[in-house]
N, C-alpha and C positions, 0 to 999 in steps of 0.2 A: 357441491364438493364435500361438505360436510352433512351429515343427517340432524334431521330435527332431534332426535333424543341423543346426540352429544352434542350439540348446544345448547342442549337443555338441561346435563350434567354441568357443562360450563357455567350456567346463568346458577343453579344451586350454589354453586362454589363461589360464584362472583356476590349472589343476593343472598344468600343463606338459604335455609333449606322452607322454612317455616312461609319467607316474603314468598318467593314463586310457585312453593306448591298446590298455595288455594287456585293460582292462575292458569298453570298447566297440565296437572293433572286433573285425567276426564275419567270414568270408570265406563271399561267397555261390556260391552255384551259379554264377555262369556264371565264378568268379576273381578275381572283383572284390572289393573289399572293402568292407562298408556299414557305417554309421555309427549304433549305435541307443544306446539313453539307458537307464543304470540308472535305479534308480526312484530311487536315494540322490541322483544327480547334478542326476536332474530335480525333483524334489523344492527344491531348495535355490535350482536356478537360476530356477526358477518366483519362488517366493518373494521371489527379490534383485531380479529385475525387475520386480513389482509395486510390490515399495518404491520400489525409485527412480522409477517410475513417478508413484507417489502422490507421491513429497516433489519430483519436479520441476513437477507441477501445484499442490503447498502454497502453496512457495515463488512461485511465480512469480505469483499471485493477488494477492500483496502490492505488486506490481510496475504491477499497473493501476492507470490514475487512476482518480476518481471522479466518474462523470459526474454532469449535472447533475438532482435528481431532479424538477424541472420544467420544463417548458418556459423557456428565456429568452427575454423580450420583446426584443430588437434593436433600439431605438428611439432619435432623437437625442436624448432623454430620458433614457431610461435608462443609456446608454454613456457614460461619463467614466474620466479620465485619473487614472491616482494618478500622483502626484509624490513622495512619502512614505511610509516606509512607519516607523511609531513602535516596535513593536513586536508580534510573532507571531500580537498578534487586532487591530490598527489601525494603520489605514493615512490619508493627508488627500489628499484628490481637489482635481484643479486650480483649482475651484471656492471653494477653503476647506474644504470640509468636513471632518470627522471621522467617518469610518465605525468604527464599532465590531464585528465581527464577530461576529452570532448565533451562543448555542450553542457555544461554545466559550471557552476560557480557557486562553493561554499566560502562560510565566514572565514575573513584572516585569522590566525592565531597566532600574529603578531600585531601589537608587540603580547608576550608573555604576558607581562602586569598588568595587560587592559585586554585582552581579545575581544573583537567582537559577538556579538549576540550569537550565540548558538556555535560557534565555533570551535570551541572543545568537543560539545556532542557530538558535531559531526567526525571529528578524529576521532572521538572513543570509537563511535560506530565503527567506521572505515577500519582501524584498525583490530577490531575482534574480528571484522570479518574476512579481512585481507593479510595480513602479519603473519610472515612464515610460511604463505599459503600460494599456490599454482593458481596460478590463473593465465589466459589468454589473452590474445592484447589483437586490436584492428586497428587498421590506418585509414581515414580518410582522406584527404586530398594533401594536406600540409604535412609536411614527416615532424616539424620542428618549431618550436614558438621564437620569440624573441631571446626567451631565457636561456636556449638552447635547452630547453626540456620537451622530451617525444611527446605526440600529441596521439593521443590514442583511447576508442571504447577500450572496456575492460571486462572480459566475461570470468563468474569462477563458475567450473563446468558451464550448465545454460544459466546461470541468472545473469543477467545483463547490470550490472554494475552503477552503472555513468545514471540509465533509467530507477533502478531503486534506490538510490540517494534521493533523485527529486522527486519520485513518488511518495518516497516517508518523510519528506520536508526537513531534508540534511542539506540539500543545496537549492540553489534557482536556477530554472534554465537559461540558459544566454545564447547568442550566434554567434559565433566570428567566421566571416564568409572566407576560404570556401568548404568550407567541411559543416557541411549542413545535411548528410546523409541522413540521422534522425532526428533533425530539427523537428518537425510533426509530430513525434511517438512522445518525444522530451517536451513538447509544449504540451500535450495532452497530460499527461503524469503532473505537472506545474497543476492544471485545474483540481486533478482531482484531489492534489494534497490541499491544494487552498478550500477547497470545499469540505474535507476532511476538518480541516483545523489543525495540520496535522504542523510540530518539527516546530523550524522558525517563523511558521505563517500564525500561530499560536505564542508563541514566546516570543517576538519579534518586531509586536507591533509598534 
């Protein structure tokens, strides 16, 4: 994938110029002098660049949002306006309503004087990204919780909501049967922030 004489500019820049060029530079037939690669050199350099390789594609995975994993209806129905946002899993749409966020569960920010761990982060979040702003709302099997708050994903255009809180590690996932439509996408997002370090799996311990 790579040639021996740009691994072999590499290894000048990594070893200096003076260490590697008694070892790889050979003078060819016609004066010139050509550039080829011990095996120790190339060995190594292979190696470094694969890593970085790998941890600049890790890394950067983390980085995408999280599309929506079904279609969103676009409807004058469906689209309403949050005005509020309560805290990291509800938000209250201009409507009145209280949407509670499926499948997810962030810190209380009650009470005030003591909030739990990570619990304002996640309302600051929520609300840059939600407040004032259109978004979509889906139901899965429950219309309504105990609190009489709507239980609903939340898409703004495709980013899927409910999934990028627990992928940046603003919430955890949780069940409450029967609305487990993306129980699997929201347990998967949960690993990869914990292996991230990412939100409250960092700050929380």
């Amino acid at each position: 994938m790579y040639s021996d004489a740009f691994l072999a500019q590499l290894a000048e820049r990594i070893h200096g110029k003076d260490e590697v060029s008694s070892s790889i530079l050979e003078e060819g037939s016609n004066g010139e002098f050509n550039r080829t690669m011990p095996k120790k050199y190339l060995n190594i350099l292979k190696t470094l660049v694969a890593s970085l390789l790998f941890l600049y594609f890790y890394t950067n995975s983390a980085k995408k949002p999280v599309q929506a994993p079904s279609p969103v209806v676009e409807s004058t129905q469906n689209l309403q306006k949050v005005t509020r946002v309560i805290d990291g899993d509800t938000i209250v749409m201009e409507n009145g309503d209280h949407i509670r966020l499926i499948g997810i569960d962030a810190s209380e920010i009650e009470p005030v004087k003591n909030p739990k761990c990570y619990a304002e982060e996640a309302k600051q979040y929520l609300t840059n990204l939600l407040e004032n702003q259109t978004v979509s709302l889906e139901q899965d099997v429950s219309d309504e919780d105990r609190y009489n708050r709507k239980l609903r994903y939340v898409y703004k255009d495709a980013l899927f909501i409910n999934g990028e809180l627990v992928k940046l590690g603003f919430a955890k996932q949780i069940t409450y049967e029967p609305d487990v439509k993306y129980e699997s996408l929201l347990k998967d997002l949960q690993q990869q922030a914990k292996k991230n370090n990412l939100g409250l799996w960092k700050e929380c311990k």
